[in-house]
N, CA, C and O atoms as a GROMACS GRO file, in nm:
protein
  588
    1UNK      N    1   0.718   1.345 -10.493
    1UNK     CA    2   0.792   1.384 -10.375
    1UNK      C    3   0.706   1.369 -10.250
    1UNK      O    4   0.759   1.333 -10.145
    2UNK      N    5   0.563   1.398 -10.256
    2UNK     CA    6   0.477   1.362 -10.119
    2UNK      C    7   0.486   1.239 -10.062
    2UNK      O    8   0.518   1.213  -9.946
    3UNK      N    9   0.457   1.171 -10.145
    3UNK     CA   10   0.488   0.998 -10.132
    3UNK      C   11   0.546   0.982 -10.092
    3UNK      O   12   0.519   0.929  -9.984
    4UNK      N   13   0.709   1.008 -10.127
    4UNK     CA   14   0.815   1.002 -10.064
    4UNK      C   15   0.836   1.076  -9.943
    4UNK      O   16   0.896   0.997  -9.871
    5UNK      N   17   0.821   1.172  -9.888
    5UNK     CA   18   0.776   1.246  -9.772
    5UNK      C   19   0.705   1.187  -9.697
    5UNK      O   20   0.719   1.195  -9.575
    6UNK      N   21   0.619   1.119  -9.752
    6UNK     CA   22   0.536   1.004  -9.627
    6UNK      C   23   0.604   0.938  -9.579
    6UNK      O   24   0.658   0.958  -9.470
    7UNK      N   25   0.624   0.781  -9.699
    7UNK     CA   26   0.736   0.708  -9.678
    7UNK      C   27   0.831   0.761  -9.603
    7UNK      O   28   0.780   0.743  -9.492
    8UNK      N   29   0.931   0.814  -9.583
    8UNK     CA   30   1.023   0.882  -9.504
    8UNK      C   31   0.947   0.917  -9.414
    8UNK      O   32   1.021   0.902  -9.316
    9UNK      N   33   0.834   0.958  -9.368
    9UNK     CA   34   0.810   1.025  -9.246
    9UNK      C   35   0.774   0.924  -9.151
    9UNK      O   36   0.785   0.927  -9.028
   10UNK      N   37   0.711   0.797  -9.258
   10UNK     CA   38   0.646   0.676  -9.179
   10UNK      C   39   0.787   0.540  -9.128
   10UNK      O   40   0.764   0.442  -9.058
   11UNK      N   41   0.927   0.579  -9.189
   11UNK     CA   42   1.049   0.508  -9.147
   11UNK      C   43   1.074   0.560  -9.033
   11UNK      O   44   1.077   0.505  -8.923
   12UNK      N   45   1.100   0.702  -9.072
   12UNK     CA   46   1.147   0.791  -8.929
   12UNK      C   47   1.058   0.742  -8.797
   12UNK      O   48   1.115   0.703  -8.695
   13UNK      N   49   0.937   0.747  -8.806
   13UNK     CA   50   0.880   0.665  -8.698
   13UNK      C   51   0.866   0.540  -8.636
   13UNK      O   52   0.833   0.527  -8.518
   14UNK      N   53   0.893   0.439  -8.719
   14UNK     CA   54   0.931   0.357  -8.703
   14UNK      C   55   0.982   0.310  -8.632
   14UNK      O   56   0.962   0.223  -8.547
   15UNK      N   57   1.152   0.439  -8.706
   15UNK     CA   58   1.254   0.386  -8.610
   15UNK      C   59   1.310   0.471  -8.501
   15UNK      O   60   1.420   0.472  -8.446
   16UNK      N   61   1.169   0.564  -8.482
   16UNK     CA   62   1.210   0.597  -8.369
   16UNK      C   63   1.282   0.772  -8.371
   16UNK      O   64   1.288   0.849  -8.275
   17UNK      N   65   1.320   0.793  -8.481
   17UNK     CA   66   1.416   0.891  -8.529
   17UNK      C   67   1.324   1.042  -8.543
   17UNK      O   68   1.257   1.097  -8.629
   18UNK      N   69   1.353   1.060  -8.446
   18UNK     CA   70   1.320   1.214  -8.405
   18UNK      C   71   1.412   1.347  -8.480
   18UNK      O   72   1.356   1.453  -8.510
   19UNK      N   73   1.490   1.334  -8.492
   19UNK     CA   74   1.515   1.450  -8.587
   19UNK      C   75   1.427   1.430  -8.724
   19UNK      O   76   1.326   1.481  -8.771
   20UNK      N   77   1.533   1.315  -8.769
   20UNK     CA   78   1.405   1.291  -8.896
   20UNK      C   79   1.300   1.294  -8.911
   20UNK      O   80   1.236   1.312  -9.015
   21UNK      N   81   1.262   1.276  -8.795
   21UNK     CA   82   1.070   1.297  -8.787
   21UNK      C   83   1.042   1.458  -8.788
   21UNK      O   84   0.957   1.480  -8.875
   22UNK      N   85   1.062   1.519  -8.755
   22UNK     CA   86   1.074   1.640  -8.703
   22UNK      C   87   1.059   1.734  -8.897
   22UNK      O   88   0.964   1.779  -8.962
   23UNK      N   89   1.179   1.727  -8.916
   23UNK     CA   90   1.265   1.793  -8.995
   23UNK      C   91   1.132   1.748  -9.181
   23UNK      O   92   1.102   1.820  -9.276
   24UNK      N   93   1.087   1.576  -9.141
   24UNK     CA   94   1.043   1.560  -9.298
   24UNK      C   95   0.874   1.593  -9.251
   24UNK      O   96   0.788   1.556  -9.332
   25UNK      N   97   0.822   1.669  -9.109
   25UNK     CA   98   0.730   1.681  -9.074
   25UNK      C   99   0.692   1.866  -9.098
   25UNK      O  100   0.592   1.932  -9.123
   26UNK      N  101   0.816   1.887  -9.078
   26UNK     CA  102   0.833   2.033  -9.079
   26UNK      C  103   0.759   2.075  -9.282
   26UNK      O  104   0.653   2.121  -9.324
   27UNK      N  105   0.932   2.009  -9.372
   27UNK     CA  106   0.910   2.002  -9.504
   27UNK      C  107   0.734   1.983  -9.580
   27UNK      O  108   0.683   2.051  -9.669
   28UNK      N  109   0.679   1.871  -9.505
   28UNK     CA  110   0.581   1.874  -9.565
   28UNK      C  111   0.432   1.976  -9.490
   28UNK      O  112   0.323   1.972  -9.548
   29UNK      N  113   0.447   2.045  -9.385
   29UNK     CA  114   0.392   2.145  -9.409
   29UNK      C  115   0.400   2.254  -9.483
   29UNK      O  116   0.312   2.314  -9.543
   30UNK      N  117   0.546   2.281  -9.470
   30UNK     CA  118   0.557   2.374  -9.598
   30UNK      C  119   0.485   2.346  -9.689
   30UNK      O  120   0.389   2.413  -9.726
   31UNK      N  121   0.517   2.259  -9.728
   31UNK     CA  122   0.434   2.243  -9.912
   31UNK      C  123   0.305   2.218  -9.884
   31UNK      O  124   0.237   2.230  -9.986
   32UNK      N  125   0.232   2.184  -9.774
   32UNK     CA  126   0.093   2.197  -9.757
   32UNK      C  127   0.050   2.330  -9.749
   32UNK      O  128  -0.063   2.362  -9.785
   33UNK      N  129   0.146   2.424  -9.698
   33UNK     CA  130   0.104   2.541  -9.673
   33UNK      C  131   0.066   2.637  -9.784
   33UNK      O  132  -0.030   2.711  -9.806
   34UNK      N  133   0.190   2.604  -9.849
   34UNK     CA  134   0.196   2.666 -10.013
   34UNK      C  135   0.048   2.631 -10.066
   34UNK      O  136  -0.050   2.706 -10.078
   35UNK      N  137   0.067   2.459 -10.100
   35UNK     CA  138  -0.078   2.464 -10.145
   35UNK      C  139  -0.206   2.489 -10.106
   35UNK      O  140  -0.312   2.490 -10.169
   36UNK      N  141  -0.181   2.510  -9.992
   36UNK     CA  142  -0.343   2.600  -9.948
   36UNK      C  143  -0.371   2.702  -9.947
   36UNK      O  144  -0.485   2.745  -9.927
   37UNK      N  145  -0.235   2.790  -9.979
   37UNK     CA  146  -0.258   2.932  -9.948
   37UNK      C  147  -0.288   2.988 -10.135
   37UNK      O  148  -0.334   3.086 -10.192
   38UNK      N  149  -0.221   2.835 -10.181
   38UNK     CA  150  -0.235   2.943 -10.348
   38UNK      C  151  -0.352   2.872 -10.409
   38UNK      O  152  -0.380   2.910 -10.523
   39UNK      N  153  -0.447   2.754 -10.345
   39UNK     CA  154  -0.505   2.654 -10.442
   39UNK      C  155  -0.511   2.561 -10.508
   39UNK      O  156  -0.612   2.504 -10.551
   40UNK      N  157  -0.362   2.528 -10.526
   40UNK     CA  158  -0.332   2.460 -10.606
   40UNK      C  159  -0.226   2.331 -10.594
   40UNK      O  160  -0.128   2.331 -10.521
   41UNK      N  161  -0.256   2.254 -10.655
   41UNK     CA  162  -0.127   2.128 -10.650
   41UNK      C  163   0.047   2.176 -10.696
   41UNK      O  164   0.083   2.203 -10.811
   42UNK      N  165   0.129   2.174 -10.578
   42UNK     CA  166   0.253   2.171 -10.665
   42UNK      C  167   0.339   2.077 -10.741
   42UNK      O  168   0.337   1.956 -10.719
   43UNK      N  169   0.405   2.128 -10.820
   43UNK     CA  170   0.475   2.078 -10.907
   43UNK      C  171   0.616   2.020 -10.820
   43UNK      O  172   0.659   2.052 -10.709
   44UNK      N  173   0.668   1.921 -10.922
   44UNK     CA  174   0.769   1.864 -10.893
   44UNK      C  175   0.882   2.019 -10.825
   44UNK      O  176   0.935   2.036 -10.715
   45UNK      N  177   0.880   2.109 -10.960
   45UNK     CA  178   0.987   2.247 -10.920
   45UNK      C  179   0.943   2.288 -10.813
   45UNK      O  180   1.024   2.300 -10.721
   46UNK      N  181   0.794   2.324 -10.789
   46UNK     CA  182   0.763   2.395 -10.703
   46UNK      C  183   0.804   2.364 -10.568
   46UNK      O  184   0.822   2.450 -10.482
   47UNK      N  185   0.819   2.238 -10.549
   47UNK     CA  186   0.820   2.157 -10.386
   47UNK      C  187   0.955   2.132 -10.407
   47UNK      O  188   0.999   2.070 -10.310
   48UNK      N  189   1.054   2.157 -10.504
   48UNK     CA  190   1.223   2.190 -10.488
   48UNK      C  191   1.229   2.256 -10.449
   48UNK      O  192   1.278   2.249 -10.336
   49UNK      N  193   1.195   2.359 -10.488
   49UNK     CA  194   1.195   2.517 -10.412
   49UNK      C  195   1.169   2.521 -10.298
   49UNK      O  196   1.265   2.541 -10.224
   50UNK      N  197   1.057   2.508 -10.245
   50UNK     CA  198   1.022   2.503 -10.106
   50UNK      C  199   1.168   2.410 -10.047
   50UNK      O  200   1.237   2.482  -9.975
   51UNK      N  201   1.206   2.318 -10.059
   51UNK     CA  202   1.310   2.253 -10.027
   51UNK      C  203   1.404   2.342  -9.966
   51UNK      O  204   1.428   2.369  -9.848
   52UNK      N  205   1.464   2.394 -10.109
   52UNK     CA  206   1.560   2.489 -10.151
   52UNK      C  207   1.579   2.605 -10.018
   52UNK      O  208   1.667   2.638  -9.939
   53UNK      N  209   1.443   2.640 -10.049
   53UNK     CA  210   1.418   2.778  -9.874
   53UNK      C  211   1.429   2.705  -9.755
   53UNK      O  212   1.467   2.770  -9.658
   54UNK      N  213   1.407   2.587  -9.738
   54UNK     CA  214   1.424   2.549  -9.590
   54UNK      C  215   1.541   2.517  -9.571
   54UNK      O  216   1.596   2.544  -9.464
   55UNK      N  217   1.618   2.440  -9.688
   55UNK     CA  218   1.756   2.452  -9.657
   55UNK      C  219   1.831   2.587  -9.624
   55UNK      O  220   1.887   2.609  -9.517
   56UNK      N  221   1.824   2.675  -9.734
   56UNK     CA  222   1.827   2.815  -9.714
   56UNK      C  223   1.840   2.847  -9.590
   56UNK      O  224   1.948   2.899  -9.561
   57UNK      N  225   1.754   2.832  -9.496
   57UNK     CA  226   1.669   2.892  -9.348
   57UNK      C  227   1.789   2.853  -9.269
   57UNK      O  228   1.853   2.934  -9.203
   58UNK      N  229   1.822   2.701  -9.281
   58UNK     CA  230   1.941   2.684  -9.183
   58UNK      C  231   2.013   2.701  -9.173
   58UNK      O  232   2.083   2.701  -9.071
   59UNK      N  233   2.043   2.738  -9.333
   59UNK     CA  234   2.226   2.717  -9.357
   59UNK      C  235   2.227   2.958  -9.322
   59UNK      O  236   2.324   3.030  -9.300
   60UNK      N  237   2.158   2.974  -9.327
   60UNK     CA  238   2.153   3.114  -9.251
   60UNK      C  239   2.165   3.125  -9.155
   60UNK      O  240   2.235   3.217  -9.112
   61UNK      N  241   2.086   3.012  -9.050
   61UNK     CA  242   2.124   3.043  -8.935
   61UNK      C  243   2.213   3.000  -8.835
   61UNK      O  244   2.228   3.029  -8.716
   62UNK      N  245   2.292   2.891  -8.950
   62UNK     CA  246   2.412   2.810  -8.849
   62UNK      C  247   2.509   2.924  -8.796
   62UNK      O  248   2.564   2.919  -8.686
   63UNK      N  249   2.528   3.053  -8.910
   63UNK     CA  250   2.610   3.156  -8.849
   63UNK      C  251   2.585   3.237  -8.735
   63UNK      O  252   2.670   3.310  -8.683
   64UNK      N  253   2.452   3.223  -8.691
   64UNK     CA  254   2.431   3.297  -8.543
   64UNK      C  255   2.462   3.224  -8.452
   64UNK      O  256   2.532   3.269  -8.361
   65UNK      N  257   2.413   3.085  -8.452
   65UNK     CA  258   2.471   2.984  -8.398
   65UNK      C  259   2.592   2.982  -8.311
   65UNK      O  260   2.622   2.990  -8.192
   66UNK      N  261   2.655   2.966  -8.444
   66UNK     CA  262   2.825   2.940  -8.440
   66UNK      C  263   2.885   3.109  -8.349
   66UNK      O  264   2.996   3.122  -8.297
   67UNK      N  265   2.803   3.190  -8.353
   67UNK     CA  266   2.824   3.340  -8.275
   67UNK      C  267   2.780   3.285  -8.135
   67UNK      O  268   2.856   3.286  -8.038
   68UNK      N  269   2.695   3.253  -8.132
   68UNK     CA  270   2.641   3.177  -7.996
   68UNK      C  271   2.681   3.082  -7.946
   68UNK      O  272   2.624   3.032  -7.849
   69UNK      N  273   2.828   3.015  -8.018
   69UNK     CA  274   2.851   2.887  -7.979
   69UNK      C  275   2.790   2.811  -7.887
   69UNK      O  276   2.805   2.793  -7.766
   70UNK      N  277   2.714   2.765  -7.975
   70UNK     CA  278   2.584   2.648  -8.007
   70UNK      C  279   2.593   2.545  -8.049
   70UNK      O  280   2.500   2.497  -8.113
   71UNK      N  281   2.722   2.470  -8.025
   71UNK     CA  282   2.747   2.400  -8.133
   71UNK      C  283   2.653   2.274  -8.203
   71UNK      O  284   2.649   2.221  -8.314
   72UNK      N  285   2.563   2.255  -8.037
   72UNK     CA  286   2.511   2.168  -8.026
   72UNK      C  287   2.399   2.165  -8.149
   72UNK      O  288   2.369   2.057  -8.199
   73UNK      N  289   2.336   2.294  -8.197
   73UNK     CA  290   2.229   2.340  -8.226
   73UNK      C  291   2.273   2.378  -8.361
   73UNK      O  292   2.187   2.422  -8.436
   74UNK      N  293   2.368   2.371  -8.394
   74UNK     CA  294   2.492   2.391  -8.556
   74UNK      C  295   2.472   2.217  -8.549
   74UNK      O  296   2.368   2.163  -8.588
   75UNK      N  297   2.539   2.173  -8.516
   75UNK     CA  298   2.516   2.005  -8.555
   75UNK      C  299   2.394   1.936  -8.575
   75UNK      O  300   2.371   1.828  -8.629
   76UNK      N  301   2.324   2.014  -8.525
   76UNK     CA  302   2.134   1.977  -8.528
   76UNK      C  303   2.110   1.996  -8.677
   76UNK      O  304   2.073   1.903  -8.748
   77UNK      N  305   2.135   2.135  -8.726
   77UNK     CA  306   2.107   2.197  -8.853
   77UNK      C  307   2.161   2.168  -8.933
   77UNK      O  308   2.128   2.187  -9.050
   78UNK      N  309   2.292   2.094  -8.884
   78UNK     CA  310   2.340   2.033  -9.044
   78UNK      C  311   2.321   1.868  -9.115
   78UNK      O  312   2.347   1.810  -9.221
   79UNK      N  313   2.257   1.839  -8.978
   79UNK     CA  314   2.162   1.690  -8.976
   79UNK      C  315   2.068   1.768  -9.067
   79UNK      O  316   2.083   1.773  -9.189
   80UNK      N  317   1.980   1.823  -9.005
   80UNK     CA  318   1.867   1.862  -9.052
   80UNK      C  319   1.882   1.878  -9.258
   80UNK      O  320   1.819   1.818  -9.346
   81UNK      N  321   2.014   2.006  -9.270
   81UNK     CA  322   2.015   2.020  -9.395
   81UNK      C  323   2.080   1.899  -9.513
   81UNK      O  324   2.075   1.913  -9.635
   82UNK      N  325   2.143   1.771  -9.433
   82UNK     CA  326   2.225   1.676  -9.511
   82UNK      C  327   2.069   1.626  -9.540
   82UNK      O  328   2.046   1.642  -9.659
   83UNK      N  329   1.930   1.559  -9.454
   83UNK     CA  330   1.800   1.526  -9.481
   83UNK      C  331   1.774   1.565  -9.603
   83UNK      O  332   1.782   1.490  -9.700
   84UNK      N  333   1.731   1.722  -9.609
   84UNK     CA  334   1.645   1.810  -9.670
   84UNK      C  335   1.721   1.807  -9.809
   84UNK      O  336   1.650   1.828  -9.907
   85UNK      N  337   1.834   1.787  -9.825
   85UNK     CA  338   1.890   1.763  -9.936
   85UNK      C  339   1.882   1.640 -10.032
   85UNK      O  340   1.899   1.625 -10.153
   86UNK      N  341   1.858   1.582  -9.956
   86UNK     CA  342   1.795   1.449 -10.012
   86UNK      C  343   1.703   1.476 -10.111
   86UNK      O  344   1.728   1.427 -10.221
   87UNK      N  345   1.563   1.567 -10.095
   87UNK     CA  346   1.466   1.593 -10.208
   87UNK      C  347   1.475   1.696 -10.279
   87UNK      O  348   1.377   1.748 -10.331
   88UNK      N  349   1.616   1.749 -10.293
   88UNK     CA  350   1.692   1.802 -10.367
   88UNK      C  351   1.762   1.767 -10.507
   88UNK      O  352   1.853   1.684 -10.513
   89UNK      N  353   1.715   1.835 -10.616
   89UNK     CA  354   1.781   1.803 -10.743
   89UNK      C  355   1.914   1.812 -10.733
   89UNK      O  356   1.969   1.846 -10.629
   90UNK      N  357   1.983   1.779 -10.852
   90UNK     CA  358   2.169   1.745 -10.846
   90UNK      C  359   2.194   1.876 -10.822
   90UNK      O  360   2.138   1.922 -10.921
   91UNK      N  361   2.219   1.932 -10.787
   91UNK     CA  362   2.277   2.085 -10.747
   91UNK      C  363   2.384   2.101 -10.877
   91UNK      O  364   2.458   2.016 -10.926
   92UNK      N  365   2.362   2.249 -10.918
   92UNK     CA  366   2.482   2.283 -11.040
   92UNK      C  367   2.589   2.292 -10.987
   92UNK      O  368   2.601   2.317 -10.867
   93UNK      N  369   2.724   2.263 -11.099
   93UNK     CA  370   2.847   2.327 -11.038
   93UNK      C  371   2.828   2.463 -11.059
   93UNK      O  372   2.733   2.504 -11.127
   94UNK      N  373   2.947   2.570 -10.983
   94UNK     CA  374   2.981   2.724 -10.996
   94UNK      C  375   2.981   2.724 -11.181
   94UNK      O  376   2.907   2.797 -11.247
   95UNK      N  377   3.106   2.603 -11.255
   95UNK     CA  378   3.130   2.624 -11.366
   95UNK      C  379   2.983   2.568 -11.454
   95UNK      O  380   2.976   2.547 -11.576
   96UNK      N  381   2.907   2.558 -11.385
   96UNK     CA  382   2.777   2.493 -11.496
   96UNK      C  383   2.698   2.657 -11.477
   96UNK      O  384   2.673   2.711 -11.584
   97UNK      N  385   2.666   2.720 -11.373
   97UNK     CA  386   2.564   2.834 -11.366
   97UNK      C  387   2.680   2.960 -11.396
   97UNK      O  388   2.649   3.075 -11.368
   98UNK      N  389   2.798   2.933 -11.446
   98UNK     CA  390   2.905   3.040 -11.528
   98UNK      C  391   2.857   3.030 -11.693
   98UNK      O  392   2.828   3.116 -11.776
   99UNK      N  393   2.864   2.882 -11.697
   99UNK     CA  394   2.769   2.841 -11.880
   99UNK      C  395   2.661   2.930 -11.860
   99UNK      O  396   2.650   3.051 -11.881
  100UNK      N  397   2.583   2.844 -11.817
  100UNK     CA  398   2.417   2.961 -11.810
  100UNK      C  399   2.433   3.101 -11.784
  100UNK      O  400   2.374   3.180 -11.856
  101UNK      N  401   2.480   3.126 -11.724
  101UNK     CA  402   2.513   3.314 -11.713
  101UNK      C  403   2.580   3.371 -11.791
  101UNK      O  404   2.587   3.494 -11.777
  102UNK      N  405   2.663   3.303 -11.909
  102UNK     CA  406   2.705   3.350 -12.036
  102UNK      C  407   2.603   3.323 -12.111
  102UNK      O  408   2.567   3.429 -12.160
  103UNK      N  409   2.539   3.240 -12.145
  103UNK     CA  410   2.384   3.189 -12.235
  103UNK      C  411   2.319   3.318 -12.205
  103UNK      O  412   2.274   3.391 -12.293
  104UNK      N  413   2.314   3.347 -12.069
  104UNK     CA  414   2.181   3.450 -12.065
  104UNK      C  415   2.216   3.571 -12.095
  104UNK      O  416   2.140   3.634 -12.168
  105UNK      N  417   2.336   3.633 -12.048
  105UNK     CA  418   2.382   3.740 -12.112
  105UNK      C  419   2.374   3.754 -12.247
  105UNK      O  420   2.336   3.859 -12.299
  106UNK      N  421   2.416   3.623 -12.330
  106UNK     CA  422   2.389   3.664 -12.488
  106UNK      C  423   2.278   3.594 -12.544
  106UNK      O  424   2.281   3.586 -12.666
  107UNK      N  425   2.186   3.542 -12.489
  107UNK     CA  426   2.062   3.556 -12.513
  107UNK      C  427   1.976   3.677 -12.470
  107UNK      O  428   1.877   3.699 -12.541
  108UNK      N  429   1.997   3.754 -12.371
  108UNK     CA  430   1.895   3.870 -12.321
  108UNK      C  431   1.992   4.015 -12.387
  108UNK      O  432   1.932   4.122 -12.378
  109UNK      N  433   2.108   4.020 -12.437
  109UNK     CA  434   2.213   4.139 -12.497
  109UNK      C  435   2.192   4.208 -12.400
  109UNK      O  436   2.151   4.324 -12.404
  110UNK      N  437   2.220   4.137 -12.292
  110UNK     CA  438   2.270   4.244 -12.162
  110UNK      C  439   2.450   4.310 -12.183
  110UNK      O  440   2.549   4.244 -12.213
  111UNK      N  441   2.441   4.442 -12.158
  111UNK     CA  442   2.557   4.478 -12.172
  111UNK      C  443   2.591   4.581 -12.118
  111UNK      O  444   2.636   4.681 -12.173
  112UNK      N  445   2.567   4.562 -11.980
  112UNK     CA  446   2.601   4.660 -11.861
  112UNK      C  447   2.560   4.575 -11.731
  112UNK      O  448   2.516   4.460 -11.734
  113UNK      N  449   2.585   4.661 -11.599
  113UNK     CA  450   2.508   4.616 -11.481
  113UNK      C  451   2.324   4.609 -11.462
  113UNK      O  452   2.238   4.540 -11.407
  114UNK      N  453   2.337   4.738 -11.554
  114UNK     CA  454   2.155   4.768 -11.577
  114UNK      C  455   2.042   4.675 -11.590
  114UNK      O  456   1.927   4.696 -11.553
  115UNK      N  457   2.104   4.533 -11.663
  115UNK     CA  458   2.060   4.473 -11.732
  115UNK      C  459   2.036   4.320 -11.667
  115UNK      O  460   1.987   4.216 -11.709
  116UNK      N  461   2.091   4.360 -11.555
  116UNK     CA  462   2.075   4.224 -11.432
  116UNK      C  463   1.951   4.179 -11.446
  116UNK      O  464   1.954   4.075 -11.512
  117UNK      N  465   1.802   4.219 -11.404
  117UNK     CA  466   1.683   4.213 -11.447
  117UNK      C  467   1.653   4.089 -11.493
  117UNK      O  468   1.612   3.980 -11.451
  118UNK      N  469   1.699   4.159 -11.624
  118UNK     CA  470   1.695   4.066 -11.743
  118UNK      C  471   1.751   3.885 -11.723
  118UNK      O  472   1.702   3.773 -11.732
  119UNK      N  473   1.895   3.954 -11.687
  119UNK     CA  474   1.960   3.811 -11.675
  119UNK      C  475   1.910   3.692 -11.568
  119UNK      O  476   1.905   3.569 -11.576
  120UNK      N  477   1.875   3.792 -11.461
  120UNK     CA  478   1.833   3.710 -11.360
  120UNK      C  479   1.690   3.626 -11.374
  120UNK      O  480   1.666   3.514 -11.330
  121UNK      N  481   1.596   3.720 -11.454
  121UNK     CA  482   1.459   3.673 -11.480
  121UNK      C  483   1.509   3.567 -11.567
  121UNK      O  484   1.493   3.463 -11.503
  122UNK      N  485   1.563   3.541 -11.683
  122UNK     CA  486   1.631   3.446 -11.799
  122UNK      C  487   1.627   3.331 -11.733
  122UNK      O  488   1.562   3.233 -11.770
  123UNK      N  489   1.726   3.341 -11.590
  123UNK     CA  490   1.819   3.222 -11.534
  123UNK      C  491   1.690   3.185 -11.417
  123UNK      O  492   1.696   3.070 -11.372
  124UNK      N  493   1.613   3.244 -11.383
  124UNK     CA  494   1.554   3.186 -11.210
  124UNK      C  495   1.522   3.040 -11.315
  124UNK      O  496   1.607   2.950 -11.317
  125UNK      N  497   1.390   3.027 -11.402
  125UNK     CA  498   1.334   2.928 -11.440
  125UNK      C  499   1.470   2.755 -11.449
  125UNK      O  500   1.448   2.639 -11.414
  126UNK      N  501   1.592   2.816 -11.508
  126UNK     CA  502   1.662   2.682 -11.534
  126UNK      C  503   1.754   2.705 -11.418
  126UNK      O  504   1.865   2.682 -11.467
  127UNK      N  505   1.775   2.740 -11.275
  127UNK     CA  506   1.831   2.736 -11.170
  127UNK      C  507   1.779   2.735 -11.059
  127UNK      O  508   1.844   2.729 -10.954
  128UNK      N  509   1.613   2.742 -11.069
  128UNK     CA  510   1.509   2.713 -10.917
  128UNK      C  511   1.571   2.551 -10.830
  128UNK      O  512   1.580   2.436 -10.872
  129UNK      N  513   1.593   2.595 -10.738
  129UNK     CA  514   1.598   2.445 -10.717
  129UNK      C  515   1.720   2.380 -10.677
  129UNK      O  516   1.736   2.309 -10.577
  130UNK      N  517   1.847   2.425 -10.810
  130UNK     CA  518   1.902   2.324 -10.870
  130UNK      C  519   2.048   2.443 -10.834
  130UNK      O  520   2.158   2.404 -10.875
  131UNK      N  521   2.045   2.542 -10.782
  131UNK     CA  522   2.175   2.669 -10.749
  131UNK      C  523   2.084   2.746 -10.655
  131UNK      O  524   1.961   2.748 -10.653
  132UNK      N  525   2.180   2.816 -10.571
  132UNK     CA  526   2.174   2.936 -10.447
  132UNK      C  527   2.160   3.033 -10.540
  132UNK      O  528   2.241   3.049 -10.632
  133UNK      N  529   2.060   3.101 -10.523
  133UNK     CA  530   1.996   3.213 -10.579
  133UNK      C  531   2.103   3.337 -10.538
  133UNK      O  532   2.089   3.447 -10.592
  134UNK      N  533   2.201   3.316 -10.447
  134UNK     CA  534   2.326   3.446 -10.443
  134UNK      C  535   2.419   3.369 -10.479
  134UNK      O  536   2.519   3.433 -10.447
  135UNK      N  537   2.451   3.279 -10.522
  135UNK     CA  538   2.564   3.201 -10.613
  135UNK      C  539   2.549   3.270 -10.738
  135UNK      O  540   2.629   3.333 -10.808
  136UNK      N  541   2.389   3.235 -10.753
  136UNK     CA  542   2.410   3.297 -10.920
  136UNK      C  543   2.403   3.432 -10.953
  136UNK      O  544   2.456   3.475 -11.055
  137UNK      N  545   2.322   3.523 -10.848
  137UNK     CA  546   2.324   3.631 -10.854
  137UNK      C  547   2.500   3.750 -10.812
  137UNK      O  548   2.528   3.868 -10.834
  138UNK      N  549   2.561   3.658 -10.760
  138UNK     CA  550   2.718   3.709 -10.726
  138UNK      C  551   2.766   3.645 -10.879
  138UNK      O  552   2.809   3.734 -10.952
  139UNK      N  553   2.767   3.546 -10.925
  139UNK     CA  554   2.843   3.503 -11.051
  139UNK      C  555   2.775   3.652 -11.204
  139UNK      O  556   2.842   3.697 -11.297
  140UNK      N  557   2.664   3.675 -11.174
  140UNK     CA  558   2.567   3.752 -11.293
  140UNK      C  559   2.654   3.905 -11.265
  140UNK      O  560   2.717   3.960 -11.355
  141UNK      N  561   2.646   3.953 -11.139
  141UNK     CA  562   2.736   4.038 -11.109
  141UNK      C  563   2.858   4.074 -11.151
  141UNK      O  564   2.870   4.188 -11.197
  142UNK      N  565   2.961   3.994 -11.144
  142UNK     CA  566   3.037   4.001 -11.162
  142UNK      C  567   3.104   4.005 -11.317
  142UNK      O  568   3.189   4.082 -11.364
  143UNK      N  569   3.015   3.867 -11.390
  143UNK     CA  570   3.032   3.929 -11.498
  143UNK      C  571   2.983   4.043 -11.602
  143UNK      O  572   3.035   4.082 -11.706
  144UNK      N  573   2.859   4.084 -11.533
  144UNK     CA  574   2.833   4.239 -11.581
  144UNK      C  575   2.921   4.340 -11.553
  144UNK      O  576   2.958   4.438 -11.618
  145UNK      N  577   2.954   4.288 -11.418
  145UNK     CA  578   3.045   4.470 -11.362
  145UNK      C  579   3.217   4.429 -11.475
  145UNK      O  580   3.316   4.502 -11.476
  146UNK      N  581   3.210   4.360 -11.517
  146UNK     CA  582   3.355   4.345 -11.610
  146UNK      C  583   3.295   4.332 -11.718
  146UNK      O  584   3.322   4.237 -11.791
  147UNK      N  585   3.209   4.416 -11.748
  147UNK     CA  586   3.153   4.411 -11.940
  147UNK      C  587   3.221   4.550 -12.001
  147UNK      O  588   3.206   4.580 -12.119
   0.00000   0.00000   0.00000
């Protein structure tokens, strides 16, 4: 993914393309940051993740935005997040992290709300990345609170 982060950073200049420049300049500090602050080289997951949060970051704040009618600055961010998605794994469907949240429930014999913990620790490893961490945590919910 660095490579590719270059590459992309070294087109964007190229051609001139200032958001893109911006946005795959931003991404790869992140993951420089990470790795300096922990030591270590990241992993393919690890630098999804980081992904994952910067998308995160915007798609949070298009709603103040859009309070601020901003629109200008909402259209910025959703440039920005169509980019950032790019070094993004296939994203799950709702009905694929509904499979996994039945797997984990009867793999961890959760059988109450209590037991979220459990389910959630089960699921982060095969959904980093790849699902909205309150997608799955509203889907885990729900089917606990109806057990």
């Amino acid at each position: 993914m660095k490579e590719e982060l270059l590459n992309d950073l070294k087109d964007a200049m190229k051609n001139r393309d200032e958001l893109k420049k911006n946005t795959v300049t931003c991404l790869r500090a992140a993951i420089l940051q990470v790795e300096k602050d922990t030591q270590k080289t990241l992993t393919e997951e690890e630098m999804s993740a980081i992904v994952a949060k910067e998308v995160k970051k915007r798609k949070e704040s298009i709603g103040d935005y859009i309070k601020g009618n901003r629109e200008d600055i909402v259209e910025q961010l959703n440039k920005e997040i169509e980019i950032l998605s790019k070094y993004l794994p296939e994203q799950l469907t709702t009905e694929e992290i509904e499979k996994l949240v039945d797997e984990a429930i009867k793999e961890t014999s959760a059988s109450s709300f209590k037991d979220m913990g459990k389910v959630m620790q089960y699921l982060r490893p095969k959904t980093s990345g790849k699902a909205d961490g309150k997608e799955v945590s509203d889907i885990v919910k729900a089917k606990l609170n109806n057990m």
